[in-house]
C-alpha positions as CSV (number, residue, x, y, z in Angstrom):
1,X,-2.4,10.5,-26.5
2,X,-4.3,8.4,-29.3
3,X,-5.1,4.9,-28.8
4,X,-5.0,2.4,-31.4
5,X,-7.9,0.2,-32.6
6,X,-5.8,-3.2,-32.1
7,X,-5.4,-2.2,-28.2
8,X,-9.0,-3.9,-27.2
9,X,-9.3,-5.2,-24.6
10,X,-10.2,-9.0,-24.7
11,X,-12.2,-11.3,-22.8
12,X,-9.0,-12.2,-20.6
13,X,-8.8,-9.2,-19.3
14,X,-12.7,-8.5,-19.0
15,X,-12.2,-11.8,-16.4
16,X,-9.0,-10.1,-14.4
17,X,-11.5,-7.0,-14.5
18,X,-14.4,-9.5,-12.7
19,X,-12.4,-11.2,-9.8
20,X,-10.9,-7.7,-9.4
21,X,-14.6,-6.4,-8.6
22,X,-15.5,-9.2,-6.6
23,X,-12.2,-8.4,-4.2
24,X,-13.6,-4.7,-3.7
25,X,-17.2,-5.3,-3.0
26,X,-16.2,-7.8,-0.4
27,X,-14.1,-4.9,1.2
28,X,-16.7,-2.3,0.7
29,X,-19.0,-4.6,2.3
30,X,-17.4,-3.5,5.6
31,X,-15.4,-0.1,4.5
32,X,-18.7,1.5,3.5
33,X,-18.7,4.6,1.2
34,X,-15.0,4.7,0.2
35,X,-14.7,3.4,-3.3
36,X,-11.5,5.1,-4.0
37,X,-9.6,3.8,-1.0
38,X,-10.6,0.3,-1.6
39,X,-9.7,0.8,-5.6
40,X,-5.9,2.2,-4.3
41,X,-5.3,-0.5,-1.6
42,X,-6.1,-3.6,-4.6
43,X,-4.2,-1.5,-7.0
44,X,-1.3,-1.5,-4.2
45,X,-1.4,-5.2,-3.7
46,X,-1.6,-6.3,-7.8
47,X,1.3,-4.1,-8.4
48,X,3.3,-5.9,-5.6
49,X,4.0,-2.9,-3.2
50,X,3.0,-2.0,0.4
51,X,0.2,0.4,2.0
52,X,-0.1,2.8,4.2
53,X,-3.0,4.3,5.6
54,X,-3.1,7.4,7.3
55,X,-6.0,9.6,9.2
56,X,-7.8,10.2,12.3
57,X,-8.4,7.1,14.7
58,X,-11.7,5.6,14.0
59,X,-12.3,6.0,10.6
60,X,-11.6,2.4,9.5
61,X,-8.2,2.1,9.0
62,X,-7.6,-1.0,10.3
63,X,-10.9,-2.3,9.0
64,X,-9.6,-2.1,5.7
65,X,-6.5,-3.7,6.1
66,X,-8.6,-6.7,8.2
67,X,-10.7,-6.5,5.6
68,X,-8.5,-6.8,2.7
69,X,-6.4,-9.7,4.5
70,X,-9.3,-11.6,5.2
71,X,-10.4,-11.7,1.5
72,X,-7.5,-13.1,-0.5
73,X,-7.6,-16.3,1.2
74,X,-3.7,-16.0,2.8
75,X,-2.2,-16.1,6.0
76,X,-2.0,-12.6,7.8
77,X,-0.8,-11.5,10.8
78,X,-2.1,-8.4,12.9
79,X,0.4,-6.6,15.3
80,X,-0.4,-3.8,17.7
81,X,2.5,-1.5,17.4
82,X,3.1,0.3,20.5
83,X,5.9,2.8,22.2
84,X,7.6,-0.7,23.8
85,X,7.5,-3.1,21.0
86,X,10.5,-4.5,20.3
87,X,12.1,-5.7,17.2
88,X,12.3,-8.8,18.1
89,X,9.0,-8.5,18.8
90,X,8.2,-8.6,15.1
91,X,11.5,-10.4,13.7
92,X,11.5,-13.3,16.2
93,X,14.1,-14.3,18.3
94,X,17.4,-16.9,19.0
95,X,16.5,-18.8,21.7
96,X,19.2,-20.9,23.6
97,X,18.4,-24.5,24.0
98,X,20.0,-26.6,26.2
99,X,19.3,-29.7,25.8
100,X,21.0,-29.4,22.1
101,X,23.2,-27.0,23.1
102,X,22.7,-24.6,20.3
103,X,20.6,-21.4,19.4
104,X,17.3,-21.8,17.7
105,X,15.7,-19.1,15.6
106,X,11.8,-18.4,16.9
107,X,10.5,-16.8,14.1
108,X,8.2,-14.0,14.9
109,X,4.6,-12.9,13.3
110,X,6.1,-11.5,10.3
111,X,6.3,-14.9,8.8
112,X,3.3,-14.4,6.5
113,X,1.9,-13.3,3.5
114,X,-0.3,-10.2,5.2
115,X,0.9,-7.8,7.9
116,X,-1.0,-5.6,9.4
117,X,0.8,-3.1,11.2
118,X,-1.5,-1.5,13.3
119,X,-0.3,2.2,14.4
120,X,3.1,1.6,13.2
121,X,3.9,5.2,14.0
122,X,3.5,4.5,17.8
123,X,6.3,2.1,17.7
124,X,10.2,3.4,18.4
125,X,12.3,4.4,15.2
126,X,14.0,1.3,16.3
127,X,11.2,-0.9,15.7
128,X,9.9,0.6,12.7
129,X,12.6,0.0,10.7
130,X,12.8,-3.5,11.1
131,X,10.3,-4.2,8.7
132,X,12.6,-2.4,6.1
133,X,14.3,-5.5,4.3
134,X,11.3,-7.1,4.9
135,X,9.6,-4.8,2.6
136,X,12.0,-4.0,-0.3
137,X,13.8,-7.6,-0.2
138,X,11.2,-9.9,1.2
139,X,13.9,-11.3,3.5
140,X,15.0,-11.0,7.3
141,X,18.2,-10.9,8.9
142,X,18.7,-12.6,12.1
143,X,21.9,-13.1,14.0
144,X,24.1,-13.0,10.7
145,X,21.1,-15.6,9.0
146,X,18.8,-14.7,6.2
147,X,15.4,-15.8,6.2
148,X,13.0,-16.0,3.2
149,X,9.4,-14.5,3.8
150,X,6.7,-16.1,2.7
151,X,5.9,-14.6,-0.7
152,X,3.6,-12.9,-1.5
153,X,4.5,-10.8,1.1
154,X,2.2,-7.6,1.7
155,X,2.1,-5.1,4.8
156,X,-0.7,-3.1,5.5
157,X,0.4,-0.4,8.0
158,X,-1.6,2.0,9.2
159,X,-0.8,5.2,11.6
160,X,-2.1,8.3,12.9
161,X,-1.4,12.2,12.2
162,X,2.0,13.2,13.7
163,X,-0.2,16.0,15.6
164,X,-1.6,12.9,17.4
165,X,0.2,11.8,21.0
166,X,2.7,9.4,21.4
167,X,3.7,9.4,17.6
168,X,7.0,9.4,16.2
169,X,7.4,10.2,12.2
170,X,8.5,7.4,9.8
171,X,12.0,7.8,8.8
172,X,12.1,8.7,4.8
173,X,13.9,5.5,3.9
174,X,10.5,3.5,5.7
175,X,8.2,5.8,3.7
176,X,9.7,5.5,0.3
177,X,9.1,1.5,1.1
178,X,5.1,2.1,1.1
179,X,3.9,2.0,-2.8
180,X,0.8,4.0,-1.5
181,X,-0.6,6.3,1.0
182,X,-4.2,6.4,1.4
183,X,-6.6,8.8,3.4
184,X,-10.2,7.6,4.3
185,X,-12.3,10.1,5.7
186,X,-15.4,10.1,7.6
187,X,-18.1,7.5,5.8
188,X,-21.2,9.3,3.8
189,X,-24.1,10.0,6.6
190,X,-26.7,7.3,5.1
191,X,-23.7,4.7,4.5
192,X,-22.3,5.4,8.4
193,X,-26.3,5.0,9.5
194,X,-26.6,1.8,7.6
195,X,-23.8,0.5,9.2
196,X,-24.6,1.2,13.0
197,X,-28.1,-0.6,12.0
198,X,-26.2,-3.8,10.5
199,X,-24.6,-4.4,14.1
200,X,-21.2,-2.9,13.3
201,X,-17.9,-4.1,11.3
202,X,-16.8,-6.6,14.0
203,X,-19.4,-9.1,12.5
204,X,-19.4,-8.4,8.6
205,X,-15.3,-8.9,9.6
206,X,-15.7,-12.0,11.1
207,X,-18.2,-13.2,7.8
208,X,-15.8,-12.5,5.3
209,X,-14.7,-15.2,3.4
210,X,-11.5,-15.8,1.0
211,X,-12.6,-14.5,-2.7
212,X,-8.7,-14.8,-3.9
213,X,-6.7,-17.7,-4.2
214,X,-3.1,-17.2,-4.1
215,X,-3.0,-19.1,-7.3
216,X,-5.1,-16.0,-9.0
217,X,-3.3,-13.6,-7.3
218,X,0.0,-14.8,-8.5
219,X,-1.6,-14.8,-11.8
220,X,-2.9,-10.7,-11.5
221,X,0.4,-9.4,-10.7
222,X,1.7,-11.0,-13.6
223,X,-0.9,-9.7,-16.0
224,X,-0.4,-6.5,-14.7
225,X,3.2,-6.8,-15.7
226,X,2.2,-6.8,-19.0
227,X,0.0,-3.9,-19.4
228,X,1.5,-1.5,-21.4
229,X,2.4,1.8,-21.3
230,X,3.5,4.4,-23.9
231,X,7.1,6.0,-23.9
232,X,5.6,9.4,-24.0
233,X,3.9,8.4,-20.7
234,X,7.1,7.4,-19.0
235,X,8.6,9.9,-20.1
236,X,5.9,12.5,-18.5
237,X,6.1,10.7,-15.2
238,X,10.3,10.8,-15.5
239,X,9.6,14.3,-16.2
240,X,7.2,15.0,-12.6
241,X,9.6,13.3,-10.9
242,X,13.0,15.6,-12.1
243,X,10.9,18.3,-11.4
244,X,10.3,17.7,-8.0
245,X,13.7,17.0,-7.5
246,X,14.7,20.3,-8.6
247,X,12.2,22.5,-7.3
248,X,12.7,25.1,-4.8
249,X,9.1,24.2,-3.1
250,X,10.6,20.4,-2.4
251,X,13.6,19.6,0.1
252,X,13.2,16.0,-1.2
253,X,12.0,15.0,-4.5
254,X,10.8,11.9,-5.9
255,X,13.0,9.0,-5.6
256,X,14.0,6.3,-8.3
257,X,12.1,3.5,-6.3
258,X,9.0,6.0,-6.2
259,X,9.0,6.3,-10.1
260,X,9.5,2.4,-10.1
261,X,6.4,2.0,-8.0
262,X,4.2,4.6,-9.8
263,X,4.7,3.2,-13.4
264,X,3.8,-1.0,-11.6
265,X,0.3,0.8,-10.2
266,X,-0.2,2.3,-12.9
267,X,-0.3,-1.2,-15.1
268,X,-2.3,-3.0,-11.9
269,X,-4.7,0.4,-12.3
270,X,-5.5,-0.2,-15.9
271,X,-5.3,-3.8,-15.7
272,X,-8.1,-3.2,-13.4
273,X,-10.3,-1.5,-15.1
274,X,-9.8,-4.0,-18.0
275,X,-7.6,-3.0,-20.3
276,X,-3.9,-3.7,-21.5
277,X,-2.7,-0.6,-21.8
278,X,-2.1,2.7,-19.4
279,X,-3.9,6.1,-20.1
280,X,-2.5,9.5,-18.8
281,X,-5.6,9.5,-16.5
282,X,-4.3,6.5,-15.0
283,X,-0.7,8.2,-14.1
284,X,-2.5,11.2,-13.1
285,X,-5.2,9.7,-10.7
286,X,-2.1,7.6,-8.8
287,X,0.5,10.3,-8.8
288,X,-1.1,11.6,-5.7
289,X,-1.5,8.5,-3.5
290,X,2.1,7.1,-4.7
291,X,4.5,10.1,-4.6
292,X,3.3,12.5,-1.6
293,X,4.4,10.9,1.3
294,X,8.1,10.2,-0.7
295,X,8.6,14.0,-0.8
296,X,9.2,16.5,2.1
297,X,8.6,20.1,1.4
298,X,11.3,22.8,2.5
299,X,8.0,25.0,4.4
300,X,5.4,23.3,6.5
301,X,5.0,21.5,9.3
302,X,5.7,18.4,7.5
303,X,1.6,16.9,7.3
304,X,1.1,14.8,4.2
305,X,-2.1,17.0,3.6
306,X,0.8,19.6,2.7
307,X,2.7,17.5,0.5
308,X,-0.7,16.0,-1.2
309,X,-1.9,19.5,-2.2
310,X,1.8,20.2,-3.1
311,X,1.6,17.0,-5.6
312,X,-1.4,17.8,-7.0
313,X,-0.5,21.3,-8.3
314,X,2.7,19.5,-9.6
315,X,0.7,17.5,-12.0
316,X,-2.3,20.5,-12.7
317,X,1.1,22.5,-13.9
318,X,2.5,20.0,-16.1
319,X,1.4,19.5,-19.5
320,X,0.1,15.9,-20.6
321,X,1.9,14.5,-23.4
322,X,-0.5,13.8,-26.7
């Protein structure tokens, strides 16, 4: 695909690019040696959708979500998610009072503009999926009563492999509600050591300061709005996504709201890297993190490393349009 001469990118978007960069230093000030995953998780949050991270306990997960909380300057919660959490746990709860003689709503920690689930796999199917409207409607129901979030409204969830004890999978409808899933990884050797000598993440956490008013980040998601992207592009993504749906290798294909997700990060991804229009590079590099845990494959044992490697020879056999 050939881009026009008139589709520069200007100085406004050279400053969206800046206060984009500032954000991910902050966060690789404490997530050392992972580029990538700090790119995907900003990309996440200009686009408007939700993160998941998945790996091995210890790697930093829930460092980056701290992290990333911590830097934009808005109120965040943290929740340990655990095999007797309850819903109301998370939601809040009506709470009788006597003296008025009425029930009074108690709203839980989900009243924020950050979440951080910690573990959210360890938690009951029960409890996990109360944060489903919260995701895709930004609203809770209570007792027959709907409650507006505070807005933005942006969980960070994190969880370990299934193989891991005391784990129970997220439901499709839950994952499909994540814009992203990320994988870390173990740190670089001279990044990890550098770290160990600095005194450890618990004190560049507690440093960090706010580098992103809600004012500006208000502003971001709407600029990415307004990246464009070609037809030809939508249409190749439309066209990965009916594949997968019809392939014998997938028992569940890309959904609609997956598509819908994919084509917002990939505006935030190129508004990010300063320009005002999409490149098939961009759709390419996010197809990975934004459509493998949506699918389910009909072999396997179910491991997103499966449905990663299946994604990515989706894309390596389609042709991009030119």
């Amino acid at each position: 695909m050939t881009i026009s001469h008139d589709q520069q990118s200007t100085s406004s978007e050279i400053d969206a690019s800046a206060v984009i960069a500032r954000l991910e230093a902050q966060v690789s000030l404490v997530l050392r040696g992972k580029p990538e995953a700090v790119r995907l998780a900003v990309v996440s949050l200009l686009s408007g959708g939700h993160v998941l991270i998945e790996d091995v306990p210890g790697v930093g997960k829930t460092t980056l979500a701290q992290a990333l909380a911590r830097s934009l300057g808005l109120a965040f919660q943290r929740i340990q998610f655990t095999s007797d959490l309850l819903p109301s746990d998370v939601l809040g709860v009506s709470i009788y009072r006597q003296e008025v003689e009425k029930f009074e709503y108690v709203p839980g920690p989900i009243f924020c503009n950050v979440l951080v689930a910690d573990e959210i796999n360890r938690a009951s199917p029960k409890t996990q999926s109360a944060l489903l409207e919260a995701m895709s409607e930004g609203q809770i129901s209570i007792d027959g009563k709907r409650y507006a979030l505070p807005q933005p409204f942006f969980v960070l969830a994190t969880q370990n492999p299934l193989e891991y004890v005391g784990t129970f999978p997220l439901p499709e409808s839950q994952l499909d509600r994540f814009a992203m899933s990320i994988e870390l990884g173990y740190p670089p050797a001279d990044e990890e050591r550098e770290l160990l000598l600095s005194g450890g993440v618990e004190n560049l956490l507690t440093g960090l300061e706010p580098v992103l008013s809600r004012t500006e980040l208000e502003s971001l998601r709407e600029r990415a709005r307004e990246v464009k992207v070609a037809e030809k592009l939508v249409d190749y993504m439309i066209g990965l996504a009916e594949i997968s749906r019809s392939s014998a290798d997938f028992a569940l294909g890309v959904s609609t709201r997956g598509v819908q997700s994919w084509f917002r990060a990939v505006q935030a991804l190129a508004l990010s890297e300063g320009r005002t229009f999409a490149l098939p590079d961009d759709v390419q590099r996010l197809a990975v993190p934004v459509l493998s845990h949506r699918v389910v494959l009909r072999s396997g044992d179910g491991a997103l490393s499966a449905s990663r490697a299946a994604i990515n020879a989706l894309v390596a056999s389609t042709p991009v349009p030119v």
